[in-house]
C-alpha positions as CSV (number, residue, x, y, z in Angstrom):
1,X,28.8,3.8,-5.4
2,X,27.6,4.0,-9.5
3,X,24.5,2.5,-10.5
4,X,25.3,-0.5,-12.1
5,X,23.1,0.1,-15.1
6,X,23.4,3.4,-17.3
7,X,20.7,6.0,-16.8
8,X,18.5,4.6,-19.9
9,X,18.4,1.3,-18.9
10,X,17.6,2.5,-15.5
11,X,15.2,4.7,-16.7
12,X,12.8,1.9,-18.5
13,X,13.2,-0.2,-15.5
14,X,11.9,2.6,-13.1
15,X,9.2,3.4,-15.8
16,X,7.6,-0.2,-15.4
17,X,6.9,0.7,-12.2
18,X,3.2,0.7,-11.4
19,X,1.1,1.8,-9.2
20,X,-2.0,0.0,-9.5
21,X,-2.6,-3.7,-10.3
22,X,0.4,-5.2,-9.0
23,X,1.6,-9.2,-7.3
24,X,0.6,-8.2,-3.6
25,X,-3.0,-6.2,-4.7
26,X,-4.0,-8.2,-6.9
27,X,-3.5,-11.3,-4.4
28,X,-5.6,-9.2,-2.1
29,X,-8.3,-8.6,-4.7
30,X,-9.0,-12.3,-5.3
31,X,-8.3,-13.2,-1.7
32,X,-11.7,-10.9,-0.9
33,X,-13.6,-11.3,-3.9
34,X,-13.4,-15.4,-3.1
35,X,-14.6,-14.2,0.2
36,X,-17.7,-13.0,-1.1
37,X,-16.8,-9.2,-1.1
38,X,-18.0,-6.4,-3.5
39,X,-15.1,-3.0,-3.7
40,X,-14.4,0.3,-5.9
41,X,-11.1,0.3,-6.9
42,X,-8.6,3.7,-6.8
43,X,-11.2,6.1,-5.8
44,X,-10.2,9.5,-7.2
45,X,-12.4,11.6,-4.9
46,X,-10.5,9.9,-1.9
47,X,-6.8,11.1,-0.5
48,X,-4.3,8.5,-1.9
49,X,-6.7,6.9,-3.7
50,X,-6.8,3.7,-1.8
51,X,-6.5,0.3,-3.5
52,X,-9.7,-1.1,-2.7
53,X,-12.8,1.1,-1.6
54,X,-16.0,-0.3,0.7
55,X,-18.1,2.2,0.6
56,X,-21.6,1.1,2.2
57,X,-19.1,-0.1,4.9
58,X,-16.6,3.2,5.1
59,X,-13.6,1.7,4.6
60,X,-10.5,1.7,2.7
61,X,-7.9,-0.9,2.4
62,X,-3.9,0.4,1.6
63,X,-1.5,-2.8,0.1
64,X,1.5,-0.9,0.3
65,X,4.9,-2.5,-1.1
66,X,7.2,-3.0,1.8
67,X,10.3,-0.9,-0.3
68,X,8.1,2.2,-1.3
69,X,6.5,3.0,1.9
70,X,9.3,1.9,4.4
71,X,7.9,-0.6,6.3
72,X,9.7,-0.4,9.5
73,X,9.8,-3.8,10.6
74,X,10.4,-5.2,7.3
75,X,14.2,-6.9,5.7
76,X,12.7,-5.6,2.4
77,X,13.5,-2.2,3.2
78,X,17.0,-0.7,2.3
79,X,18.2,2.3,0.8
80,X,19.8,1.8,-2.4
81,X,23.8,2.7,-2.1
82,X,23.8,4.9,-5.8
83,X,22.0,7.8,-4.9
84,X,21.2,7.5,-1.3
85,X,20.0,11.1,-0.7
86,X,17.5,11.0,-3.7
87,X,16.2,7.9,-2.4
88,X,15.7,9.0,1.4
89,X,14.1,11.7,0.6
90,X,11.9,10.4,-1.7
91,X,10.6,7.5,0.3
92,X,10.4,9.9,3.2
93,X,8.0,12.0,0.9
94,X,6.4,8.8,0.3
95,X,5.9,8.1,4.1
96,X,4.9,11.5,5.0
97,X,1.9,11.5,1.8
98,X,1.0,7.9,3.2
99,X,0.7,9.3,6.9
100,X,-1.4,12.5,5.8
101,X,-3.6,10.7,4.0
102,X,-5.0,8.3,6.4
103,X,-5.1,11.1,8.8
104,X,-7.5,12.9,6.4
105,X,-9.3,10.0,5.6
106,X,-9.9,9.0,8.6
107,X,-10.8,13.0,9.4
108,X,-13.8,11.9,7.4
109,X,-15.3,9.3,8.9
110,X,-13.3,6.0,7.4
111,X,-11.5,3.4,8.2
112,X,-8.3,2.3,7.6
113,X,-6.4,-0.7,7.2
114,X,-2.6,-1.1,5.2
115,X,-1.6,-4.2,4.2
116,X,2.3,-4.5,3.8
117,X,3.5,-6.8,1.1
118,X,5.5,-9.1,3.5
119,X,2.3,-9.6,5.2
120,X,1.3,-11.3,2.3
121,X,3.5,-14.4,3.0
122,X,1.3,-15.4,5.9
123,X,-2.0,-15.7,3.8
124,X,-4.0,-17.1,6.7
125,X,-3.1,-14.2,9.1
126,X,-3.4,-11.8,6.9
127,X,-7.4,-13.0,6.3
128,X,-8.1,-13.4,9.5
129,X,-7.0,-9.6,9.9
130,X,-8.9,-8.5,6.8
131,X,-11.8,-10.4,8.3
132,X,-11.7,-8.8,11.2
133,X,-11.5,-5.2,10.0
134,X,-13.8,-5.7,7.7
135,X,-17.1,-7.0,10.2
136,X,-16.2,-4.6,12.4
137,X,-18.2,-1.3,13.3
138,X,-16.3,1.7,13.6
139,X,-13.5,3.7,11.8
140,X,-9.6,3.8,12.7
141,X,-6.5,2.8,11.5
142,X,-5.2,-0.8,11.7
């Protein structure tokens, strides 16, 4: 199946597509600032620089986007028809950076928690689980 755009338009819609500062990270930004707590943001010196950084605490937090990192149990995930085997194996690369980055992360003493966008809709839940990973000792992947 043909895109339904031509390449240029295509093109300037792919290339407003941001990594950093977007609807579901930000929400989680002011969600834990309101809470009280302090973060780095993007740390450079860490693999896959993760969105929000707690370092006294040794912990990273991931808000991922439900299409980009293939949330398995999410509707939001789908491969677009034009192009299918670009896309696959791109958000497979995706997956596979995502997975080797927590690995070496947590390799290195910190902790880990992703937080998918469709999570997001449940505001409460997702709190409680920041909450929780958050006054927690230890290090791990949530």
């Amino acid at each position: 199946m043909a895109d339904s755009v031509s390449p240029e338009v295509r093109s300037r819609i792919m290339a407003r597509v941001k990594s950093k500062g977007m609807k579901p990270e930000m929400r989680v930004r002011r969600l834990l600032h309101s809470l009280g707590y302090r973060y780095r943001l993007h740390r450079p010196d860490l693999p896959g620089r993760p969105d929000l950084v707690f370092p006294s605490r040794r912990k990273v937090i991931f808000v991922n986007g439900c299409f980009w990192h293939r949330h398995a149990s999410c509707d939001r995930v789908r491969i677009p028809a034009a192009n299918r085997a670009y896309w696959l194996a791109k958000l497979e690369r995706n997956q596979a950076r995502d997975i080797r980055n927590i690995a070496l992360l947590e390799k290195n003493d910190w902790a880990v928690i992703t937080i998918w966008e469709c999570q997001l809709q449940d505001i409460s839940a997702t709190t409680n689980r920041l909450l929780t990973f958050l006054e927690q000792p230890g290090t791990g992947h949530i």
